[in-house]
C-alpha positions as CSV (number, residue, x, y, z in Angstrom):
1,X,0.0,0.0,0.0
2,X,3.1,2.2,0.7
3,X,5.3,3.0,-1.9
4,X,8.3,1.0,-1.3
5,X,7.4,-0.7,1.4
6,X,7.8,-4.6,0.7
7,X,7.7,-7.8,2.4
8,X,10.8,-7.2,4.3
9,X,10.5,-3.7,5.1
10,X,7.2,-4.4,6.6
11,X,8.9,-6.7,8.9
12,X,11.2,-4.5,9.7
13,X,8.5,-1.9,10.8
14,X,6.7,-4.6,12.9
15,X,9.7,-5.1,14.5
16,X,10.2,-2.3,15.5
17,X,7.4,-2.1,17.8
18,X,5.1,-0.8,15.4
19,X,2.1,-3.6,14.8
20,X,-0.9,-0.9,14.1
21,X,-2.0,1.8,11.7
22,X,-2.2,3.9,14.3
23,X,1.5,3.3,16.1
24,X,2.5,4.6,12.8
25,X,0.9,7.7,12.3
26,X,2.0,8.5,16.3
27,X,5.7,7.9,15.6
28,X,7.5,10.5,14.6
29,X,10.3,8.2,13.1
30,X,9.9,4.8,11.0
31,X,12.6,2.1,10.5
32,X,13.3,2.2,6.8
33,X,10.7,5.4,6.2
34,X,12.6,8.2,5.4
35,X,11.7,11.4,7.1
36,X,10.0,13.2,4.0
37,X,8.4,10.0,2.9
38,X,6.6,9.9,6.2
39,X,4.3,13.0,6.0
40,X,3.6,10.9,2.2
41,X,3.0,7.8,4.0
42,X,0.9,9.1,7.1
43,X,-1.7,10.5,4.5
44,X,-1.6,7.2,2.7
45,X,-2.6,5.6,5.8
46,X,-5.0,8.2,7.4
47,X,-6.7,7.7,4.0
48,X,-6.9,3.5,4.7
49,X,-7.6,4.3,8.1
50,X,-11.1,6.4,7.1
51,X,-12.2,3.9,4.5
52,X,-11.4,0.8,6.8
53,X,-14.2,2.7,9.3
54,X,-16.4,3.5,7.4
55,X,-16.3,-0.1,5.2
56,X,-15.6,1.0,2.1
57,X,-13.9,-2.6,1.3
58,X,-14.0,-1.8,-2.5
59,X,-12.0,1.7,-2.3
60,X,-9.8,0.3,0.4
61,X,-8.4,-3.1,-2.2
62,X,-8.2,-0.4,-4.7
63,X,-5.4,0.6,-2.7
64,X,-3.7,-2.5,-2.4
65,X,-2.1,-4.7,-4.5
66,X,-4.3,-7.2,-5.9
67,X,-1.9,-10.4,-4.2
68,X,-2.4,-8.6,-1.3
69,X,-6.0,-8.5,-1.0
70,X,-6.0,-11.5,1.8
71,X,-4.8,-9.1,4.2
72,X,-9.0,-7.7,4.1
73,X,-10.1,-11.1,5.1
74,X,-10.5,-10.8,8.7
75,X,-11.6,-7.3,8.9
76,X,-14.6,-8.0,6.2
77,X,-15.1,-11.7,7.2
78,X,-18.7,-10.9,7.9
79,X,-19.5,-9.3,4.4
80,X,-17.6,-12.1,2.7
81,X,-19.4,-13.7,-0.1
82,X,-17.6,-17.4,-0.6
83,X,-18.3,-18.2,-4.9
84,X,-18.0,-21.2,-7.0
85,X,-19.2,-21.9,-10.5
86,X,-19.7,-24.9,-12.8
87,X,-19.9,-24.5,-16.4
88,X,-20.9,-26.4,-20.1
89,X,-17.3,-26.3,-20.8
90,X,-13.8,-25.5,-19.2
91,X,-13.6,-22.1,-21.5
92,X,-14.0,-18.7,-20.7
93,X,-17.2,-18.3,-22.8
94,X,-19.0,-21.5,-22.2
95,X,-22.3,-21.5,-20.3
96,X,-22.2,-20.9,-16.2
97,X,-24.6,-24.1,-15.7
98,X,-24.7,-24.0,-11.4
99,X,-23.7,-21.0,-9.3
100,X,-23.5,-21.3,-5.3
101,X,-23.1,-17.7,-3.2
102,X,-22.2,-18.7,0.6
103,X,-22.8,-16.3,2.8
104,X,-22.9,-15.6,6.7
105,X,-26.9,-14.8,6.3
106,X,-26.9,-18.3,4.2
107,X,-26.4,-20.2,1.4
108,X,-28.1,-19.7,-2.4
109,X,-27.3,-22.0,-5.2
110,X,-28.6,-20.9,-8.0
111,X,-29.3,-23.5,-11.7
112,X,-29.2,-22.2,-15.5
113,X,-32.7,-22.3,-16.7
114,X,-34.3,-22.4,-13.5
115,X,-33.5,-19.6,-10.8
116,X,-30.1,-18.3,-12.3
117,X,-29.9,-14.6,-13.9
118,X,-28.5,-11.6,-13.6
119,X,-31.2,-10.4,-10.9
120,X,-31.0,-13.6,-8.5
121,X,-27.0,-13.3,-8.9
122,X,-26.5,-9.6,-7.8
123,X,-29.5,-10.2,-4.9
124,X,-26.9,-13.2,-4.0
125,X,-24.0,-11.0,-4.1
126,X,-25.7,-7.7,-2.7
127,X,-24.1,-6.1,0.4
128,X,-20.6,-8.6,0.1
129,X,-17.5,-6.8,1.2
130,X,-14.7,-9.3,-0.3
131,X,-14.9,-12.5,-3.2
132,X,-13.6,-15.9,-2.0
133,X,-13.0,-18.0,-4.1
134,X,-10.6,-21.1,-5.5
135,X,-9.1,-20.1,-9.1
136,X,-12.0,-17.7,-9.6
137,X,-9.3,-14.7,-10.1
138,X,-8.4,-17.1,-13.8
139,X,-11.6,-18.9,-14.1
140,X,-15.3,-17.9,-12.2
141,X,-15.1,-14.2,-12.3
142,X,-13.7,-13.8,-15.6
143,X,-16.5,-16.0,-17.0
144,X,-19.6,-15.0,-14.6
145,X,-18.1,-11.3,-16.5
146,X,-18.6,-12.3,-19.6
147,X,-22.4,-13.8,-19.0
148,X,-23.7,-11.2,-16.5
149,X,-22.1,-8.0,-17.8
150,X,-24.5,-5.8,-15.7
151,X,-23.9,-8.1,-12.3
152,X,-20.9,-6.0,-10.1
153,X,-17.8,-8.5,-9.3
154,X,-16.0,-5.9,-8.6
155,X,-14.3,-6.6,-4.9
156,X,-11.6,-7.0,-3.3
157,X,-10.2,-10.6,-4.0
158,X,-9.0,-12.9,-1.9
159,X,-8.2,-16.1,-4.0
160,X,-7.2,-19.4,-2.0
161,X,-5.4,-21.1,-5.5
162,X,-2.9,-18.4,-4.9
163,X,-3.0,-17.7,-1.2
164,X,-2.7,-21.3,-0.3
165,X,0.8,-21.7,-2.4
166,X,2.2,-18.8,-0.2
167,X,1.0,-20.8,3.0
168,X,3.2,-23.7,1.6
169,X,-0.1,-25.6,-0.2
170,X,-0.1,-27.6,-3.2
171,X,-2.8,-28.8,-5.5
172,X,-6.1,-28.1,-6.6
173,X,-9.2,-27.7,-4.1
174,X,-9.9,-31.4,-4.0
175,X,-6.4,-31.9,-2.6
176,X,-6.5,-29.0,-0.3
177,X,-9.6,-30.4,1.3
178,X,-8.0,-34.3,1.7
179,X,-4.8,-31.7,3.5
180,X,-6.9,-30.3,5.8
181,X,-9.3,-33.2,6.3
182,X,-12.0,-31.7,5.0
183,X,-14.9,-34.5,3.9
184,X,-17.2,-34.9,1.4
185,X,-20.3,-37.0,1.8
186,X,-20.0,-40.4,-0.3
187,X,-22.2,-40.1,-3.4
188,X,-19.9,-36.8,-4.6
189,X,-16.7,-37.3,-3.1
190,X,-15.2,-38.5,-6.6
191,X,-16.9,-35.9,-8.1
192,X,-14.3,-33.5,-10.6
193,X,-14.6,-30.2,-12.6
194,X,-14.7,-32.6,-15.8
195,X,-17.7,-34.9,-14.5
196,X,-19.8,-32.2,-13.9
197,X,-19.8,-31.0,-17.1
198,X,-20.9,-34.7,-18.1
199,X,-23.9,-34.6,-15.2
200,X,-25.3,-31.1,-16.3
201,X,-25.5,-32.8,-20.3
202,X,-27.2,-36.1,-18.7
203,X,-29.4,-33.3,-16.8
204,X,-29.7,-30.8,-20.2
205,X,-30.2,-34.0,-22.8
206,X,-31.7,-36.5,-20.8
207,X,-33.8,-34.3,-18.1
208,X,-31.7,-36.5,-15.6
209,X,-32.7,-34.9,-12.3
210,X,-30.5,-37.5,-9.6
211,X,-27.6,-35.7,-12.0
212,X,-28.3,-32.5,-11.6
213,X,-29.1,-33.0,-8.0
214,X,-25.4,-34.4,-7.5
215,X,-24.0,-31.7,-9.9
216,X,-25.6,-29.0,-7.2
217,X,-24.8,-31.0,-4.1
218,X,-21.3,-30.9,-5.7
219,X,-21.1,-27.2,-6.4
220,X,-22.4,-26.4,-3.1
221,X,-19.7,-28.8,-1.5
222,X,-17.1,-27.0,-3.6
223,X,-18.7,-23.3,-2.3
224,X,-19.3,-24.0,1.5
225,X,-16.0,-25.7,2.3
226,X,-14.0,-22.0,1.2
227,X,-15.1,-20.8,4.3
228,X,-12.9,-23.1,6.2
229,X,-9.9,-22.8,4.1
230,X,-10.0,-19.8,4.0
231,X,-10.2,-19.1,7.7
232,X,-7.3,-21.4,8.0
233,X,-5.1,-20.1,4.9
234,X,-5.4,-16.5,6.8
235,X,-4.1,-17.5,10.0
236,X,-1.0,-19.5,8.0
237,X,-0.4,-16.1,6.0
238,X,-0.4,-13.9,8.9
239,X,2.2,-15.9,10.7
240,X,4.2,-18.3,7.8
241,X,4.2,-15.7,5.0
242,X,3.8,-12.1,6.0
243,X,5.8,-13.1,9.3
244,X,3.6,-11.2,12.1
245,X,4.6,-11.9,15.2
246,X,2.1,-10.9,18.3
247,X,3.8,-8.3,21.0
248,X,5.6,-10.7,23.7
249,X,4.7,-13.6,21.9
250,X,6.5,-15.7,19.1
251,X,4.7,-18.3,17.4
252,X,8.0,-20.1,15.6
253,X,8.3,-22.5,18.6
254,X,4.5,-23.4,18.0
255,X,5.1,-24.0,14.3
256,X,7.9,-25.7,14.4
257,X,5.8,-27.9,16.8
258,X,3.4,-28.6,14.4
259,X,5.5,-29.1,11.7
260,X,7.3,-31.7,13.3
261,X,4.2,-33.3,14.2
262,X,2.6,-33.3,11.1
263,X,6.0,-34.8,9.3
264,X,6.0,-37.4,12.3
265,X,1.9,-38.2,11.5
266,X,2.2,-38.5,7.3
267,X,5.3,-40.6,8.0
268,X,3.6,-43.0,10.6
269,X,0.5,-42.9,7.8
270,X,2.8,-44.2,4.9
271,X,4.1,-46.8,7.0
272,X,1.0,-47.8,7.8
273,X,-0.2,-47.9,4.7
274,X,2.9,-50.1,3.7
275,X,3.1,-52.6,6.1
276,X,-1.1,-52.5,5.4
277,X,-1.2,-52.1,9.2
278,X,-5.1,-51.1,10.3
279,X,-5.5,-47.4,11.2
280,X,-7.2,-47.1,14.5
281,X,-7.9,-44.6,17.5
282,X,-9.0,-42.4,19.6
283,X,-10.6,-40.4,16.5
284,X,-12.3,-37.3,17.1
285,X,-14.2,-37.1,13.9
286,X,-15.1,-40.4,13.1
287,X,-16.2,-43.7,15.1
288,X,-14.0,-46.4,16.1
289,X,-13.8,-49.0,13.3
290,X,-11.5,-51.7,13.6
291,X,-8.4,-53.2,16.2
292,X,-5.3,-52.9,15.0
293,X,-3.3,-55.8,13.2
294,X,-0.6,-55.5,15.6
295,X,-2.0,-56.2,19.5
296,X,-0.6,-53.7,21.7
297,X,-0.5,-51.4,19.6
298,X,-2.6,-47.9,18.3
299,X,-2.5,-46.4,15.3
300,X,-3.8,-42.9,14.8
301,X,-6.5,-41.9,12.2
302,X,-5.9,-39.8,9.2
303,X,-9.3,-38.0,10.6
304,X,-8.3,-38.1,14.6
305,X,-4.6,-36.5,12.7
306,X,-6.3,-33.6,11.2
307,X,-8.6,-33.1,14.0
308,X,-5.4,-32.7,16.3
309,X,-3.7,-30.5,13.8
310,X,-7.0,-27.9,14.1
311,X,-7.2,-27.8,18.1
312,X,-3.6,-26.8,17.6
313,X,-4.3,-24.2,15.3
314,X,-7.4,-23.0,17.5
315,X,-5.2,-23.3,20.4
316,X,-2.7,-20.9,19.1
317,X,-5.5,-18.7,17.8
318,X,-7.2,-18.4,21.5
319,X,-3.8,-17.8,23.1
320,X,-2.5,-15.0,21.1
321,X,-5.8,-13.1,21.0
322,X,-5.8,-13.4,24.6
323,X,-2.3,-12.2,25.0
324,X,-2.8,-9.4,22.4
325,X,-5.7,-8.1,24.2
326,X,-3.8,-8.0,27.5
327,X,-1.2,-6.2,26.1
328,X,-3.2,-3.6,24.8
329,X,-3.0,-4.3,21.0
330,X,-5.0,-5.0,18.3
331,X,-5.1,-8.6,16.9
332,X,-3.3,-9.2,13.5
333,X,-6.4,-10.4,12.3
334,X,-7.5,-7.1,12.2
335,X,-4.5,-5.3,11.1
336,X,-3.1,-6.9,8.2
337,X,-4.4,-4.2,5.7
338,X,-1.2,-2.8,7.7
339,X,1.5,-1.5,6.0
């Protein structure tokens, strides 16, 4: 947002002691701001500083570099608007066939011939602060653009195909989800972008209504689920990527914590797998289905693995929001439109 202020600079400034918009406009000298450049900067930021209060999300990403549009997440959570899209094809001008718009206030998933147009779509999208979305940036936005001209996409971004590889994420959404143990129920969990364009023709040619059904039940799978990731991509960029670190507290003995634990848990799971060992145990998410091969022994479920690796997170969450109210200072959550 500040001209030449990067990655590393902004470290630098947090560093410094300076974690908040307004620790920066009350001091009178910056690490790596030089003293003309601050009276520049300071009306930069009083200008952020007006739209964040008064929730001007669209004005406010205007001013932000579009790969930094993440940092809005937390602030605008509540306005978000979480959007997927199926489609005839996999071009830019083939037909939107199934559109889902996930909301706090709920959840509308709208069909091609039955409930979707240009009305329904901007009443689905009407008050939403910030777009989330999984490749829409390349793919949904560009082609809900060119079928609803007159329908307004245009908010701040925050696109988890792009903000999960900075969190240290590979692989499309399907493989995001398996990552964060995410599940889908049975009869569309091997449901791809490529089948449902083969379920809406059985639907379109055939008047196949159990396809459509799964083809929506897919879409809305697809939509919904962003709202996790994306709660759990923030908290990664906050503390992995942008490298925010809460006053008094330091969060690289937690990760490197987790990161040995989930090395530990993928290489007890492979092992597992290979000596075709049973996986079984005190699973959080799922009921107990077998005994292990090997008596005396427990194994640890893939789902009980995840579940461990969120109340870590959450853990981490609770405790440095509590120690960042204590201290007097604003949670990063909040801040990260920061410099």
């Amino acid at each position: 947002m500040l001209p030449s202020v990067g990655k590393k600079k902004e470290r630098c400034i947090w560093e410094s002691g300076v974690l908040t918009w307004d620790e920066f406009l009350s001091s009178p000298e910056v690490p790596g701001i030089r003293g003309g450049a601050k009276e520049r900067d300071d009306s930069i930021v009083m200008q952020a500083l007006e739209l964040l209060d008064a929730g001007e999300s669209s004005l406010l990403g205007d001013m932000l570099p579009k790969a930094e549009h993440w940092r809005m997440y937390d602030r605008f959570r509540d306005g978000a608007a979480y959007l997927d899209i199926e489609t005839d094809c996999l071009s830019r001008d083939s037909l939107v066939t199934v559109v889902t718009v996930h909301r706090k206030s709920g959840t509308a998933t709208l069909t091609e011939g039955i409930d979707l147009d240009a009305e329904t779509l901007s009443n689905a999208l009407e008050g939403a602060k910030i777009l989330v979305t999984f490749n829409g940036s390349c793919f949904d936005v560009p082609v809900l653009k060119n079928s609803f001209p007159e329908v307004d996409l245009d908010l701040p971004h925050y696109d988890l195909r792009f903000a999960s590889r900075k969190a240290g994420y590979r692989g499309g959404l399907k493989h995001l989800e398996i990552e964060m143990g995410i599940a889908r129920d049975e009869d569309i969990a091997d449901v791809d972008g490529a089948m449902a364009v083969r379920l809406w023709h059985q639907w379109e040619r055939h008047g196949d209504e159990e396809a459509l059904d799964i083809l929506t039940e897919y879409n809305r799978a697809d939509t919904v689920n962003l709202e996790t990731i994306a709660d759990r991509i923030y908290r990664l960029l906050v503390t992995d990527y942008a490298g925010y670190r809460w006053r008094g507290v330091s969060p690289s003995a937690f990760q490197s914590f987790r990161r040995v634990y989930r090395t530990a848990f993928w290489a007890w799971s492979l092992f597992s797998a290979w000596s075709k060992t049973t996986l079984w145990g005190p699973s959080m998410t799922s009921a107990v289905t077998s005994w292990p091969l090997w008596a005396g022994r427990q194994c640890i479920t893939m789902q009980s693995g995840f579940a461990i690796d969120r109340i870590l997170s959450f853990i981490w969450y609770i405790w440095n929001s509590l120690m960042a109210s204590a201290s007097g200072v604003v949670s990063p959550m909040e801040i990260q439109v920061s410099v």
